[in-house]
VOSE-191120 format. One record per atom (N, C-alpha, C, CB): residue in one letter; x, y, z. Coordinates in steps of 0.001 Angstrom, whole numbers, plus 500000, padded with zeros to 6 digits. Atoms other than C-alpha are relative to their C-alpha. Glycine has a CB too. Layout:
aXYZ...
//
This chain:
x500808498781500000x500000500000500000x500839501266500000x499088500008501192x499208498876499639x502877502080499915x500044501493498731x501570499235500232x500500498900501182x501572503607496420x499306501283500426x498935499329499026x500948498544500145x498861505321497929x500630501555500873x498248499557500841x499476498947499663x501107507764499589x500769500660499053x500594499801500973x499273499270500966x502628508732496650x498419500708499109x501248498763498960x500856499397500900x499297508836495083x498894501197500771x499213498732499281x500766499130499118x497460510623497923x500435501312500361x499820499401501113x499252498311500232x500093513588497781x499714500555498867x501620500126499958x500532499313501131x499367514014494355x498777500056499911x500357499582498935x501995499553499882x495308514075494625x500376500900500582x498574499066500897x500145498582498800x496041516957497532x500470501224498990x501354499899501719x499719499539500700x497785518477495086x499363500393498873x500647499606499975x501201499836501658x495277518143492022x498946501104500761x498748497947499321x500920499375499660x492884519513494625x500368501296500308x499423499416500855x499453498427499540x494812522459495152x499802500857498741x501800500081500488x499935499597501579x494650523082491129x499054499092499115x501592499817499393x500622500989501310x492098521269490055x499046501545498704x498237498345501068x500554498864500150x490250524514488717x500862500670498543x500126500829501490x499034499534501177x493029525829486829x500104498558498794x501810500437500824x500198501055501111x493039522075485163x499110499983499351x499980498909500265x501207500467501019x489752521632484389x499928501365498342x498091500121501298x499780498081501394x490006525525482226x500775499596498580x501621501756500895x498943499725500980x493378524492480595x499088498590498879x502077499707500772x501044500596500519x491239521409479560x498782499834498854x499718500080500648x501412499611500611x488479522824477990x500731500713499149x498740500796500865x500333499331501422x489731525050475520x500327499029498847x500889501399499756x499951501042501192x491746522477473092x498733499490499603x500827498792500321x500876500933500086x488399520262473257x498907501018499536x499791499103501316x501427499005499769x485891523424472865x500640499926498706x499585501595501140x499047499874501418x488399524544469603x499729498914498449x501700499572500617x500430500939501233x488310521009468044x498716499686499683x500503498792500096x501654500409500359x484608520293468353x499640501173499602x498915499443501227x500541498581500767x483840523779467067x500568500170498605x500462501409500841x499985499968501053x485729523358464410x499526498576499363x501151500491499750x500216500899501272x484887519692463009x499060499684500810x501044498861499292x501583500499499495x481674519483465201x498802501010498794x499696500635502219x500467498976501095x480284522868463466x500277500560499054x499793500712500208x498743499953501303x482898523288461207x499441499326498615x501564498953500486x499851500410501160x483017520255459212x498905498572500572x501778499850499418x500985501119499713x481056517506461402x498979499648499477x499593500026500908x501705500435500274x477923517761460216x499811499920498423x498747501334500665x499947500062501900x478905517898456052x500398498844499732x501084501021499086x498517501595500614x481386515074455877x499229498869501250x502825500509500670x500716501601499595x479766511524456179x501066499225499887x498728499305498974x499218501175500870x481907508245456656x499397498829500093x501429499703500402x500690501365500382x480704504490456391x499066499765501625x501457498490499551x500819500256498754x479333504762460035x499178501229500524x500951499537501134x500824498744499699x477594508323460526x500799501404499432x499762500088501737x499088498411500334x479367512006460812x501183499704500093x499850501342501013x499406499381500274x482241513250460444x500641500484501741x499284500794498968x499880499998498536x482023514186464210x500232498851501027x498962500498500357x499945501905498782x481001510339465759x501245499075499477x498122498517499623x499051499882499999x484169510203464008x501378499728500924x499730500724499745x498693499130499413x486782512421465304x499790499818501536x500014501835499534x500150499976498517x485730512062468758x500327499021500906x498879500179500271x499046500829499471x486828509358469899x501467499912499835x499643499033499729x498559499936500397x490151509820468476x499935501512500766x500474499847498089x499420499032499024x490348512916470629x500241499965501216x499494500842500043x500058501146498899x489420510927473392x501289499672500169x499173498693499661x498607500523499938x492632509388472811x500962500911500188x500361499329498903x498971499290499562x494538512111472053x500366500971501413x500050500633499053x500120499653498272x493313513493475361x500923499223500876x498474499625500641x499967500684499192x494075510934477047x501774499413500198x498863499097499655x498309499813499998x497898510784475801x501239501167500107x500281499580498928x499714498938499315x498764514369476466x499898499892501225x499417500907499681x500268499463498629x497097514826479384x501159498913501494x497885499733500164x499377501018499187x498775511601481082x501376500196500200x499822498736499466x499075500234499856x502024512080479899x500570501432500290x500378499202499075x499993499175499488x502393515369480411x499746500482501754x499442500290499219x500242499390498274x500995515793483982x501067499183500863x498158499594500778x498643500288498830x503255512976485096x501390499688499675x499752498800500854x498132500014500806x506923513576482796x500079501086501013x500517500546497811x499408498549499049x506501517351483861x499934500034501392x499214501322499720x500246499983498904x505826516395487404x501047499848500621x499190499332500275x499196500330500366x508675514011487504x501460500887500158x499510499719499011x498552499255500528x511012515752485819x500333501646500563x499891500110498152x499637498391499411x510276519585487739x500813498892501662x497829501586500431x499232500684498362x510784517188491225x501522499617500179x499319498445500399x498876500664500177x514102515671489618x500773501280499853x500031498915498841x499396499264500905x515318518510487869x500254501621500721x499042499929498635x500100498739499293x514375521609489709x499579500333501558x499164500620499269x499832499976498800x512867521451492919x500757498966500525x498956500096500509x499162500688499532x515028518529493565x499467499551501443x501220500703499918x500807500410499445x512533516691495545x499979498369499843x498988500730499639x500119501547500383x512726513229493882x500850499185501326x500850499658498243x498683500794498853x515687512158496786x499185499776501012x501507500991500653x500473500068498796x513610512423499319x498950498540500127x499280501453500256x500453501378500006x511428509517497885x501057498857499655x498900499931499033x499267500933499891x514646507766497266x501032499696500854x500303499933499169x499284500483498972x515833507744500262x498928499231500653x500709501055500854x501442500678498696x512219506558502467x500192498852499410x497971500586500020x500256501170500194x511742503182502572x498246499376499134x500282499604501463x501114500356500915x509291502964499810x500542499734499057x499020500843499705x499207500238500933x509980500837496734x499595500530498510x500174498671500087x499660499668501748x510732501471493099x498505499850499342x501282498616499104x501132500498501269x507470499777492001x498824501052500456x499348497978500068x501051499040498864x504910501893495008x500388501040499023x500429500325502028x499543498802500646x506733505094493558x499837500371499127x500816500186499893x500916499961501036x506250504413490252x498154500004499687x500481499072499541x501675500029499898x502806503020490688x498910501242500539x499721498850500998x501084498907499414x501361505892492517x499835501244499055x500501500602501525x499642498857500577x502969508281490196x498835500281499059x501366499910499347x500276500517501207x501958506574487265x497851500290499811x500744498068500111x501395499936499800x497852506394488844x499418501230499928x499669499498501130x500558498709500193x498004509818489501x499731500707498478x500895500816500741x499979499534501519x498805510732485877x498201499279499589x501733499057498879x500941500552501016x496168508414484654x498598500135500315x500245498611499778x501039499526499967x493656509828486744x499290501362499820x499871499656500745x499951498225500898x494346513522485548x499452499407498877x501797501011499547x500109500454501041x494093511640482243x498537499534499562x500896499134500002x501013500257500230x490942510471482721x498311501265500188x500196498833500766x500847498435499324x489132513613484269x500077500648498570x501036501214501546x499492499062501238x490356515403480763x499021499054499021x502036500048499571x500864500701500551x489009512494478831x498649500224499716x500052499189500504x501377499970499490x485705512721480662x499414501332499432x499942499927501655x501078498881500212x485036516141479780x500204500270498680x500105501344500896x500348500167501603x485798515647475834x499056499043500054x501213499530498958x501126500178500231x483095513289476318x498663500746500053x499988499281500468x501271499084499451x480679515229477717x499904500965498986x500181500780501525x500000499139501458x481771518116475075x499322499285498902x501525500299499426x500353501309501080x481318515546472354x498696499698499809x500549498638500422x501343500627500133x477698514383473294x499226501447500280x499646498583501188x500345498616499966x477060518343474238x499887500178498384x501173501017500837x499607499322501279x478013518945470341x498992498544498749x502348500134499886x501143501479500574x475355515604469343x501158499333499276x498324500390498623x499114501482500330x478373513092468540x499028498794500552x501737499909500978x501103500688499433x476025510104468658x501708498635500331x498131499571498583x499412500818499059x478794507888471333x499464498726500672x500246500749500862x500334501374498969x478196504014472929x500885500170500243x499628498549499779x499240500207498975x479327504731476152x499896498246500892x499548501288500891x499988501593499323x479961500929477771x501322500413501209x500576498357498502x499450500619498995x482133499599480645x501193499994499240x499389498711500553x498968500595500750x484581498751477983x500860501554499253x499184498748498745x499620498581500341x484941502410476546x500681500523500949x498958500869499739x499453498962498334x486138503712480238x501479499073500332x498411499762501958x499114500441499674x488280500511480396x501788500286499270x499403498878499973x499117499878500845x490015501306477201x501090501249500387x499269500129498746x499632498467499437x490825504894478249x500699500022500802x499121500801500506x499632500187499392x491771503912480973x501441499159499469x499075499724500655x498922500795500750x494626501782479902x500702500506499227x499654499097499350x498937498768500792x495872504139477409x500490501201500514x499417500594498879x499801499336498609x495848506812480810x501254499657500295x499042499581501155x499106500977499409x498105504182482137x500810499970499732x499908499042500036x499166500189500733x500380503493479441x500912501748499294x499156498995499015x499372498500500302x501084507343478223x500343500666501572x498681501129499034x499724499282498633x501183508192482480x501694499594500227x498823499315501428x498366500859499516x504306505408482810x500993500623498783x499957497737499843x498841498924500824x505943507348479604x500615500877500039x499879500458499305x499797498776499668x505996509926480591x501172500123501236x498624500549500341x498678500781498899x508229508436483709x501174500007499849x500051498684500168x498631500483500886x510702506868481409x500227501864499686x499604498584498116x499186499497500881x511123509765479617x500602501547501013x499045500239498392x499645499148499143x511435512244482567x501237499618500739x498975500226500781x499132500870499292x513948509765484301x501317499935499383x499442498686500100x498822500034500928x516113509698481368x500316501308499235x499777498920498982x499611498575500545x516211513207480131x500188500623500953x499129500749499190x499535499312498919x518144515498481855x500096501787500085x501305499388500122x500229498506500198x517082518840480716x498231500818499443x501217500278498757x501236499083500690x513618520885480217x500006499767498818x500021501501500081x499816499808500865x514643521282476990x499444498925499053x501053500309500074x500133501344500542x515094517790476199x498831499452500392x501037499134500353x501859500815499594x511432516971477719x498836500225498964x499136500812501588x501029499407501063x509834519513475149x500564499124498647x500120501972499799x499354500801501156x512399517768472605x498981498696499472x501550499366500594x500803501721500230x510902514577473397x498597499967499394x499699499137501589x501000499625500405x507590515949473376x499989499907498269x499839501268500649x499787499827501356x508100517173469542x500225499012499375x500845500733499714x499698500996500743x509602514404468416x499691498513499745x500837500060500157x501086501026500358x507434511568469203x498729500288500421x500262498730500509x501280500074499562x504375512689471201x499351500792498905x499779500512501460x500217499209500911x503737515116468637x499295499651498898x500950500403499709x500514501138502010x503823512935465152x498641499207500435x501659498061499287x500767500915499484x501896510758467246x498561500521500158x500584499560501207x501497499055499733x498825513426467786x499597499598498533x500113502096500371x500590499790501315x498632513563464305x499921499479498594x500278500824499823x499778500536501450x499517510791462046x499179498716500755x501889499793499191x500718501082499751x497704507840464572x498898499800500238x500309499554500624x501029500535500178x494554507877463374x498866500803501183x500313498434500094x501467498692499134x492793511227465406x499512500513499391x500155501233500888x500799500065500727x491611512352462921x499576499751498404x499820500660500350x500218500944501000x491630510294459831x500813498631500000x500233500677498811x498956501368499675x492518506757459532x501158499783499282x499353498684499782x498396499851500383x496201506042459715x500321499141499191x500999499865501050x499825500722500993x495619503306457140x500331500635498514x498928499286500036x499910498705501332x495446506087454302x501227500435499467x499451501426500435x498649499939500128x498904506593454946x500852499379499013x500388499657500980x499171501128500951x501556505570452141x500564498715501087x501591500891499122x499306501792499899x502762501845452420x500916500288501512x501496499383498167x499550500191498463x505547501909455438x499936501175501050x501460499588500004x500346499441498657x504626504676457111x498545499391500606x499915501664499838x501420501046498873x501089503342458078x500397498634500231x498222499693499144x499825501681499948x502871499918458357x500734500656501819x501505498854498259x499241499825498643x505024501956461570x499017500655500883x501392500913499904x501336499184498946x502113504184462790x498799499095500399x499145501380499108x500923501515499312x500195500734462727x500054499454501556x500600498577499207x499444500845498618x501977499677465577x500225500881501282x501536499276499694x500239498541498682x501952502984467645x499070499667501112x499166501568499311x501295500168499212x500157502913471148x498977501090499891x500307499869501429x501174498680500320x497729506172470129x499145499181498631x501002501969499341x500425500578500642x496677504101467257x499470499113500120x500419499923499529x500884500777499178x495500501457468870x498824500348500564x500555499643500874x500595499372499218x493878503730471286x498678500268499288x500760501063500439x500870499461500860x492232505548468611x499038498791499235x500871500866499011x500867501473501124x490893502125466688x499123499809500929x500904498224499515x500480500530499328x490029500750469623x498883500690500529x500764499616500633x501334499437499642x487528503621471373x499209500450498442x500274501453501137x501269499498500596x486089504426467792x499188498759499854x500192500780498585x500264500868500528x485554501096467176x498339499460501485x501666499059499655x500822499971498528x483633500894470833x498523500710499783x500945501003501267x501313498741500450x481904504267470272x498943499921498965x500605501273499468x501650500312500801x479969502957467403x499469498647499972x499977500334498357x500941501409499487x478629499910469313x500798498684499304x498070500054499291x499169501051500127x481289497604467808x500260498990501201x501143500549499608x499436500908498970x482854494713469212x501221500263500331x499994498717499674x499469499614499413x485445494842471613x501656499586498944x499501499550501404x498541500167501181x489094494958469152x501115499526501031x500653501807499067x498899500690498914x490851492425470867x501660500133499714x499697498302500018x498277500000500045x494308492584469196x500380501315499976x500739499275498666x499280498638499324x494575496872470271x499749500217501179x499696501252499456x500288499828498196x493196495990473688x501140499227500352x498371499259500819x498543500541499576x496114493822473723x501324500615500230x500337499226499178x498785498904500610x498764495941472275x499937500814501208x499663501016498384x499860498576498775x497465498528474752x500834499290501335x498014500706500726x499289500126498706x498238496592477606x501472499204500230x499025499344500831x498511500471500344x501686494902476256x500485501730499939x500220498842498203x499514498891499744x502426498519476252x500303500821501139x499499500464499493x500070499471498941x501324499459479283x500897499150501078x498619500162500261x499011501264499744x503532496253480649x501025500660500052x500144498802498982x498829500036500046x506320497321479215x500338501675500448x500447499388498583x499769498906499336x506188500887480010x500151500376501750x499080500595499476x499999499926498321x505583500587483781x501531498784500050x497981499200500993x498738500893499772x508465497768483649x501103501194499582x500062498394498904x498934498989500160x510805500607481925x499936501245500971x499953500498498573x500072498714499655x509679503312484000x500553499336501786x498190500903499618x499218500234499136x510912501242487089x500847499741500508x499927499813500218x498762500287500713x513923500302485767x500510501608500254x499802499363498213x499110498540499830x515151504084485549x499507500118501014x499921501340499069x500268499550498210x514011504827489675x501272499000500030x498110499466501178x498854500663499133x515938501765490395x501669499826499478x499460498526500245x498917500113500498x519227502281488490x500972501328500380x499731499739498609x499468499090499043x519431505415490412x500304500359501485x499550500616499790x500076500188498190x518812504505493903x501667499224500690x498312498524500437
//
């Protein structure tokens, strides 16, 4: 149980700022559904409805891989880097995996709060959405997997600089070539053969595929969580190679 003290400092913390989150939140999500909700949503048909019941789930995603990896790289990496705070959990007798794990929950429950209210936008803006058990699980899981990245990549970069770097150079492509908003199959030959295999692509298959009452896409619910595996395994790996 030694997570939830890592994770129960960061809730006190969310609650100190949750306000300012929910704001920063809302505009991206207000922006995109205004433009391809009233924009372009309601002109452009594809083989399953709008144009909107669309894109929305794939924002979902991309929500859900910002928001995660962002709240807990930059968290991370200000504790490591600047306030120089991280020592103090590596000295207590709490282990590598608690530390991670709590970190990692907190991210993915920022991640999901952000999520939640591009849904709500979404069905505000008549995206016709099947919300299930399985939609929240998915989300969840891709929360998870972009929260523990965000870990790694704070753990191993050793400069601001290099965090936004990172940012740019994969979270970035990744907004916008895996399938948020058009499918990444469209893509010439080996690039959609590499953006195939992306975890945002998955993400994205997997909740649209949900959202319009599909069946559950077992081989990106997989992927997701061979990802999420291996990311929480790497992201505990760098704590303990420093301790």
């Amino acid at each position: 149980m030694d997570f939830y003290t890592v994770l129960w400092r960061e809730m006190l913390v969310f609650k100190r700022t949750w306000w300012k989150f929910l704001a920063s939140r809302l505009v991206n999500p207000v922006l995109y559904l205004t433009a391809f909700g009233w924009g372009l949503g309601q002109d452009i048909h594809t083989g399953s409805g709008t144009y909107l019941d669309f894109v929305v789930p794939g924002i979902i995603a991309l929500s859900a891989m910002t928001t995660s990896f962002n709240t807990t790289g930059t968290g991370v990496n200000m504790s490591r880097l600047y306030y120089k705070t991280l020592e103090e959990y590596l000295i207590a007798p709490i282990s590598a995996v608690s530390f991670v794990l709590g970190k990692v929950l907190a991210g993915t429950l920022r991640g999901l709060v952000s999520s939640l209210i591009i849904l709500v936008l979404g069905i505000f803006f008549e995206a016709r959405i099947a919300v299930t058990g399985w939609f929240f699980a998915v989300t969840g899981i891709a929360c998870f997997l972009f929260a523990a990245l965000g870990v790694v990549a704070a753990m191993l970069i050793n400069s601001h600089e290099d965090m936004a770097n990172f940012s740019t150079f994969v979270i970035l492509p990744m907004a916008f070539l895996c399938g948020t908003f058009f499918r990444a199959e469209r893509l010439p030959g080996i690039v959609a053969d590499v953006v195939g295999i992306l975890p945002l692509t998955h993400a994205s298959y997997a909740l649209r595929s949900l959202a319009a009452g599909g069946v559950v896409p077992a081989v990106s619910v997989l992927a997701l969580v061979g990802y999420a595996a291996a990311f929480f395994a790497a992201s505990v790996w760098t704590i303990r190679r420093i301790r």
